[in-house]
C-alpha positions as CSV (number, residue, x, y, z in Angstrom):
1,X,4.4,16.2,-4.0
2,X,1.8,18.6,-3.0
3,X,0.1,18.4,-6.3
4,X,0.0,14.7,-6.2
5,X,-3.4,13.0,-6.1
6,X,-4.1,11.2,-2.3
7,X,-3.9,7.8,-3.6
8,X,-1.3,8.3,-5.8
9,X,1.0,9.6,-2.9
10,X,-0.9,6.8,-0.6
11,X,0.2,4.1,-3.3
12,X,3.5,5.6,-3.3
13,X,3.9,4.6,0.8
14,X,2.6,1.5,0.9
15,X,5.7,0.9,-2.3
16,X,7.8,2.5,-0.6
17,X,7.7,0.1,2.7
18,X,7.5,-3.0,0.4
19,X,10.4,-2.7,-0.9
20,X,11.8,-1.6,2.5
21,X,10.8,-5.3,3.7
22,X,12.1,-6.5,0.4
23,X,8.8,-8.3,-0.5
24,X,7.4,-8.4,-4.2
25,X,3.7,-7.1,-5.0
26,X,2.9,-10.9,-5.7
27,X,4.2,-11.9,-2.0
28,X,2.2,-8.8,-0.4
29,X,-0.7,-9.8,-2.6
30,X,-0.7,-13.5,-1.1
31,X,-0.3,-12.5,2.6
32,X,-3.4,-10.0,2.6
33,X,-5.4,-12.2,0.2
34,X,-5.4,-9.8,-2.9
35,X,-4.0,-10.5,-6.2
36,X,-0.7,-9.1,-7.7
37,X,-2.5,-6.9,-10.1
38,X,-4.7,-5.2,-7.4
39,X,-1.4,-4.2,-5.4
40,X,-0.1,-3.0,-8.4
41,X,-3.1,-0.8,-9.2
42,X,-2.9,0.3,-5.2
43,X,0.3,1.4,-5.5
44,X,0.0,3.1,-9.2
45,X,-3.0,5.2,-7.4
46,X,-5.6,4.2,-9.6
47,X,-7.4,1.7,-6.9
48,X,-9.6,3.8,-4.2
49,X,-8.5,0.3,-1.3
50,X,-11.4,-0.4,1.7
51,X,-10.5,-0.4,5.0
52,X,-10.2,-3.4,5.7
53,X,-7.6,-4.2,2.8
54,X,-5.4,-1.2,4.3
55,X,-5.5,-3.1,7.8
56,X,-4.4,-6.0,6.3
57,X,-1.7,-3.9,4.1
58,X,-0.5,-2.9,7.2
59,X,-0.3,-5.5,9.5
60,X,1.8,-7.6,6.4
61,X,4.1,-4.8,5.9
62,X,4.4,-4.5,9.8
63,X,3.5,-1.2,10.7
64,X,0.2,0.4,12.1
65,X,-2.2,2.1,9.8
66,X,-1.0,5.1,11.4
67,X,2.7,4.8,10.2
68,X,1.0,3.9,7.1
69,X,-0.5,6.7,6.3
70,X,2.7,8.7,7.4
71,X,3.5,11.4,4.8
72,X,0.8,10.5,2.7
73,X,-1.2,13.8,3.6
């Protein structure tokens, strides 16, 4: 894991806790306004997400950015 790129491991989480709340990327996607594809790209690493889309990430998947970001450094 060490040699894994930030937002890769970062997309990783936020799939990780998704699936936890048994919720597809579609369903995340509508409750924080974002398309399916753009989750999809979050979680694959390959989309560098503002703040305010990881706020919203967060308070949908029902932890605080802090928990978020657990493991992810």
């Amino acid at each position: 894991m060490e040699n894994e790129d930030f937002l890769v491991r970062f997309g990783k989480r936020i799939r990780h806790l998704r699936n936890a709340k048994g919720i597809s990327q579609e369903a995340l996607g509508l409750e924080v306004d974002l398309e399916q594809t753009y989750i999809s790209d979050i979680e694959r690493g390959v989309r560098n997400v503002g703040v305010r889309s990881v706020h919203a990430i967060a308070t949908a998947l029902g932890v605080t950015m802090a928990e978020l970001f657990q493991g992810v450094e």
